[in-house]
DRENFI-849444 format. One record per residue: x negated, y negated, z of N, C-alpha, C, O in turn; chain; residue in one letter. Coordinates in Angstrom, 1 decimal. Layout:
   n.east   n.north     n.up   ca.east   ca.north    ca.up   c.east   c.north     c.up   o.east   o.north     o.up   mol   type
        X         Y        Z         X          Y        Z        X         Y        Z        X         Y        Z     A      A
...
END
This chain:
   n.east   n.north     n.up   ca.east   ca.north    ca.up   c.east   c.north     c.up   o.east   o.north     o.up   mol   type
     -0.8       1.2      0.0       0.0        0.0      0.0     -0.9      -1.2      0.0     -1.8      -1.4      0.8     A      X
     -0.7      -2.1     -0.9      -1.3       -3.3     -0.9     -1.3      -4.0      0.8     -0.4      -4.0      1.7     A      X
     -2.6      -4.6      0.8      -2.6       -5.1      1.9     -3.6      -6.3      2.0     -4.8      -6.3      1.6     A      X
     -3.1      -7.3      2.5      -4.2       -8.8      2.9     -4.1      -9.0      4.1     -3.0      -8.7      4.8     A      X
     -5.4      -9.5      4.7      -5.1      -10.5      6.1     -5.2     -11.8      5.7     -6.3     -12.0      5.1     A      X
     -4.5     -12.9      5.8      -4.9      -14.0      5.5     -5.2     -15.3      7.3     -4.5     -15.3      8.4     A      X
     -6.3     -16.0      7.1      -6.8      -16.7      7.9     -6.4     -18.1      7.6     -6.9     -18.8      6.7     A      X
     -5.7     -18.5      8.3      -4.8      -19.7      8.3     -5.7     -20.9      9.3     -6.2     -20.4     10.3     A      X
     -6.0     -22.3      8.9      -6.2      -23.3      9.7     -5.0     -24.4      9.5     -4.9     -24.8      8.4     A      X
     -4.3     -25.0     10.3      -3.2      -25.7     10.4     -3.8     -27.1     11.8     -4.8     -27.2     12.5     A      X
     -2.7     -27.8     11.6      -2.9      -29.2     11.9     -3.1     -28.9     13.8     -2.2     -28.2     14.3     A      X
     -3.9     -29.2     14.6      -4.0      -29.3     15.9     -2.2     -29.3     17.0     -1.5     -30.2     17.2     A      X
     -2.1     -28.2     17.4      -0.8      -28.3     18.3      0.4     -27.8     17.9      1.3     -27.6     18.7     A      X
      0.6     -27.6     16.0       1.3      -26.9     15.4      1.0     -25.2     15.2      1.5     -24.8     14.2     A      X
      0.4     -24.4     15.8      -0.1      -23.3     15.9      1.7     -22.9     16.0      2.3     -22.9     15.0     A      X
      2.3     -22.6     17.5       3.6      -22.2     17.8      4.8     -22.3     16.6      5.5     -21.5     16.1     A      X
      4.7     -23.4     16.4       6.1      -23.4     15.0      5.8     -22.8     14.0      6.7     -22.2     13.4     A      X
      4.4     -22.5     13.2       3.7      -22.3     12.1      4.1     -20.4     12.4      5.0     -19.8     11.8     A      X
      3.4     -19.9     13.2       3.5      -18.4     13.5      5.3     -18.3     13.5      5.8     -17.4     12.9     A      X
      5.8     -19.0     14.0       7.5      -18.7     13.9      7.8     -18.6     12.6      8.1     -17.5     12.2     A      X
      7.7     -19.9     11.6       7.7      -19.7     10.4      6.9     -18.9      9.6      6.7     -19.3      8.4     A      X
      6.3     -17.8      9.9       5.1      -17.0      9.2      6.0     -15.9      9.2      6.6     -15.2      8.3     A      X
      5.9     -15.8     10.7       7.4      -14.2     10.8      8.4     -14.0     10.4      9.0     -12.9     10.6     A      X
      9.2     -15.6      9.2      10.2      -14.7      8.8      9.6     -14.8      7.3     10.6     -14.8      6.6     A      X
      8.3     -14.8      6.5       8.1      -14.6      5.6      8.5     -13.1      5.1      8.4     -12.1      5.9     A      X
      8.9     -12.8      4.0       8.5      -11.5      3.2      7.5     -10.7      3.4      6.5     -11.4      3.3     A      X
      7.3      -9.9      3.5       5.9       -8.7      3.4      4.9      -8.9      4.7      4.1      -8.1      5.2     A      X
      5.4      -9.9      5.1       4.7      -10.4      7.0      4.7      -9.3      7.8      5.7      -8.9      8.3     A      X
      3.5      -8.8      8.0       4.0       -7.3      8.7      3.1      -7.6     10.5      3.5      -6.9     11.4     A      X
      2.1      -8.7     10.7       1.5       -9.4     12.0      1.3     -10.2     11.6      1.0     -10.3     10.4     A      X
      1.4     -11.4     12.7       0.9      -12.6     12.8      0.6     -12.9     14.4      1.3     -12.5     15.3     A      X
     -0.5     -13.7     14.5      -1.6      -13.3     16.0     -2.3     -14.8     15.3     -2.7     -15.0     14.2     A      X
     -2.1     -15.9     16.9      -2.7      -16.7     17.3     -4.5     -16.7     17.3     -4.7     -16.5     18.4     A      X
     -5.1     -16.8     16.9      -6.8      -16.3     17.0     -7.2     -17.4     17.3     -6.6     -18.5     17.0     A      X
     -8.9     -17.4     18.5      -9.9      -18.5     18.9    -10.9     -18.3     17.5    -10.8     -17.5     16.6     A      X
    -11.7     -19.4     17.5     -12.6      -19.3     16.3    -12.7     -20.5     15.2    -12.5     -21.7     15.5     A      X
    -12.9     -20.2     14.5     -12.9      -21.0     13.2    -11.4     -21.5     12.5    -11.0     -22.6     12.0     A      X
    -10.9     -20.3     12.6      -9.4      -20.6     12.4     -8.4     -20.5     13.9     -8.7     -20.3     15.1     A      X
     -6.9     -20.8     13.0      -6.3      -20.8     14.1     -5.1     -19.5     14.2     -4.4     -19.1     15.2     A      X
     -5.1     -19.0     13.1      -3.8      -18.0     12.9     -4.6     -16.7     11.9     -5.5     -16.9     11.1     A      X
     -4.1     -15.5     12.1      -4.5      -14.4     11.3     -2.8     -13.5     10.9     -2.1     -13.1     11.8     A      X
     -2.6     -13.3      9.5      -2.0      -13.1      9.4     -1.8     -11.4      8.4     -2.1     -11.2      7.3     A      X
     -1.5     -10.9      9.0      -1.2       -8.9      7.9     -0.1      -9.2      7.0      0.9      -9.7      7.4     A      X
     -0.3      -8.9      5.7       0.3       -9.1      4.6     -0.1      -7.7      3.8     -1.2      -7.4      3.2     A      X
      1.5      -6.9      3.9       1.8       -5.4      3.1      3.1      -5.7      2.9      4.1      -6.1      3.5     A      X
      2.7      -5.2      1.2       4.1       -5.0      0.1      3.5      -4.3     -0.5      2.3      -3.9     -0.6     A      X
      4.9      -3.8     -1.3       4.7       -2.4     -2.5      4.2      -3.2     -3.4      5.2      -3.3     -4.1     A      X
      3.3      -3.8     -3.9       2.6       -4.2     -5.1      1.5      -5.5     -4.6      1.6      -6.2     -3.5     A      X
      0.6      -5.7     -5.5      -0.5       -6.9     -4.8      0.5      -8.1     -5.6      0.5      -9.2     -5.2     A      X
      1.1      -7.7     -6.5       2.3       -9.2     -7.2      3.3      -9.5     -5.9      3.5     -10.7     -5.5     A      X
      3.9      -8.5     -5.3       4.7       -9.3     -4.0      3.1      -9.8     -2.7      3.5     -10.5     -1.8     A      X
      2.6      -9.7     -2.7       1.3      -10.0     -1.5      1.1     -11.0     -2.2      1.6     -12.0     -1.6     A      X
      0.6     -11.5     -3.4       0.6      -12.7     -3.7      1.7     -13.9     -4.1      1.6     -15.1     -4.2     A      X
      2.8     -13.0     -4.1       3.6      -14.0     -4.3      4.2     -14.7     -3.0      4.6     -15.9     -3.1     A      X
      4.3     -14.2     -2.0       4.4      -14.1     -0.4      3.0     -14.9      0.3      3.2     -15.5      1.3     A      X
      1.7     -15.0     -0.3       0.9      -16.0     -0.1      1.2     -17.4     -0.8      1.6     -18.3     -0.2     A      X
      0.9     -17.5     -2.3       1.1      -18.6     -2.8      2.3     -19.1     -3.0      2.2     -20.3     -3.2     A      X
      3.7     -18.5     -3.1       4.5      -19.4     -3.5      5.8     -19.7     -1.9      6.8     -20.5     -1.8     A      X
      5.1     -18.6     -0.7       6.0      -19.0      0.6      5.1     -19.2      1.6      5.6     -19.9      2.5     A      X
      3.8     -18.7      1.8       3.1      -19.6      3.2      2.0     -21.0      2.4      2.4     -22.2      2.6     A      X
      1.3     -21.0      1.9       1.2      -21.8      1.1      2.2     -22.9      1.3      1.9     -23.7      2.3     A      X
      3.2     -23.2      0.8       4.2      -24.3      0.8      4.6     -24.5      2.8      5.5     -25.3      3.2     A      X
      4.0     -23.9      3.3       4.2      -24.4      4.8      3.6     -25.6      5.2      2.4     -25.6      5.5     A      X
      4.4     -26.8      5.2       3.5      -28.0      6.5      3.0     -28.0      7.2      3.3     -27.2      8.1     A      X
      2.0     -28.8      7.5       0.9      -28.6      8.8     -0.1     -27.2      8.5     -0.7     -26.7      9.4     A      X
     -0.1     -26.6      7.1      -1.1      -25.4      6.9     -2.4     -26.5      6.4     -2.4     -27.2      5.4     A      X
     -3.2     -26.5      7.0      -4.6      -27.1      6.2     -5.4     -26.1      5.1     -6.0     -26.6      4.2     A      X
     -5.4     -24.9      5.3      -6.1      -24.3      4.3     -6.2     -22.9      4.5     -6.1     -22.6      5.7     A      X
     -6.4     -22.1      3.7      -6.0      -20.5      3.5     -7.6     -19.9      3.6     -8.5     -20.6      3.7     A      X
     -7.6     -18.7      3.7      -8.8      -17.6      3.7     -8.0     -16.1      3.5     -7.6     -15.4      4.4     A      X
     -7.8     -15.7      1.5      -7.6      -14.5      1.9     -8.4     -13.6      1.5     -9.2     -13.7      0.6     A      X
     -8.2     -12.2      2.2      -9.2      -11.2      2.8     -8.1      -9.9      1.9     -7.3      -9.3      2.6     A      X
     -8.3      -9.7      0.5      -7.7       -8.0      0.6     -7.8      -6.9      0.7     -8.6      -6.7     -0.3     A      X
     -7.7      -6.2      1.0      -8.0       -4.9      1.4     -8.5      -3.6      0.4     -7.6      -3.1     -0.2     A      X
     -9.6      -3.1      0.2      -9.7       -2.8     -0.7     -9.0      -0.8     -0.9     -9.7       0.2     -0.6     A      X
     -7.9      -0.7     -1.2      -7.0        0.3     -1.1     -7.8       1.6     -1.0     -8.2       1.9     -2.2     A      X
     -8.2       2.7     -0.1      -8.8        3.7     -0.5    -10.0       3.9      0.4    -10.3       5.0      0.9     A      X
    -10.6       3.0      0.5     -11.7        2.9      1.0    -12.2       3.4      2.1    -13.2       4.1      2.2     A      X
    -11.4       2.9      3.3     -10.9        3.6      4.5    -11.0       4.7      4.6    -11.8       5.4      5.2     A      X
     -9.9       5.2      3.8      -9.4        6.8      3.9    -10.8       7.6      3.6    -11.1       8.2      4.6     A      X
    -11.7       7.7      2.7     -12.8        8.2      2.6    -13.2       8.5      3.4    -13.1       7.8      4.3     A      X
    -14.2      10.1      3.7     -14.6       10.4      4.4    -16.3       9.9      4.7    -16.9       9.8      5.7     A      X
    -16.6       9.7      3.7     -18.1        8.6      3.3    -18.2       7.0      4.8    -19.1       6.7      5.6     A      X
    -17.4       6.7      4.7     -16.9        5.8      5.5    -16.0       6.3      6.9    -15.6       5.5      7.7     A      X
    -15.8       7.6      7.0     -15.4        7.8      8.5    -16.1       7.8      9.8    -16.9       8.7     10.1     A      X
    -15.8       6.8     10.6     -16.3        6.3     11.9    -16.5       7.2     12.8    -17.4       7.1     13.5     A      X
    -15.7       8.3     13.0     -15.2        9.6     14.1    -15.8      10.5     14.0    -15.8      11.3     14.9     A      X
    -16.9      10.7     12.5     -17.4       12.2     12.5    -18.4      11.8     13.0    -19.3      12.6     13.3     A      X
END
């Protein structure tokens, strides 16, 4: 399943309304307050990378008080590999 985290920076003190309006986005599957560089981290899974993008650019994107985006996608498969398994 297609999957992004996107890293959200927004206007100082608008953190709480922004995460409300994040959750009722489409394909929004977490959204979590973060210390750091940014202010918000957001999980974004839909059946296709055209809904994950469209669910970035044309509905958080158009949010007020967002200063600027960081998205991170997931590269499908990779994980699952046993080349890459953490546990053996």
């Amino acid at each position: 399943m297609p999957t992004a985290y996107v890293l959200i920076n927004c206007e100082l003190g608008e953190e709480d309304e922004i995460i409300r309006t994040l959750k009722t986005l489409p394909s929004v599957n977490e959204v979590n307050g973060i210390y750091g560089a940014h202010d918000i981290l957001v999980k974004i899974q839909a059946d296709s990378m055209d809904k994950v993008r469209e669910t970035i650019t044309w509905h958080m994107r158009k949010i007020d008080r967002i200063k600027s985006t960081l998205t991170l996608v997931v590269i499908e498969g990779q994980a699952n590999n046993t080349k890459y398994d953490i546990r053996r």
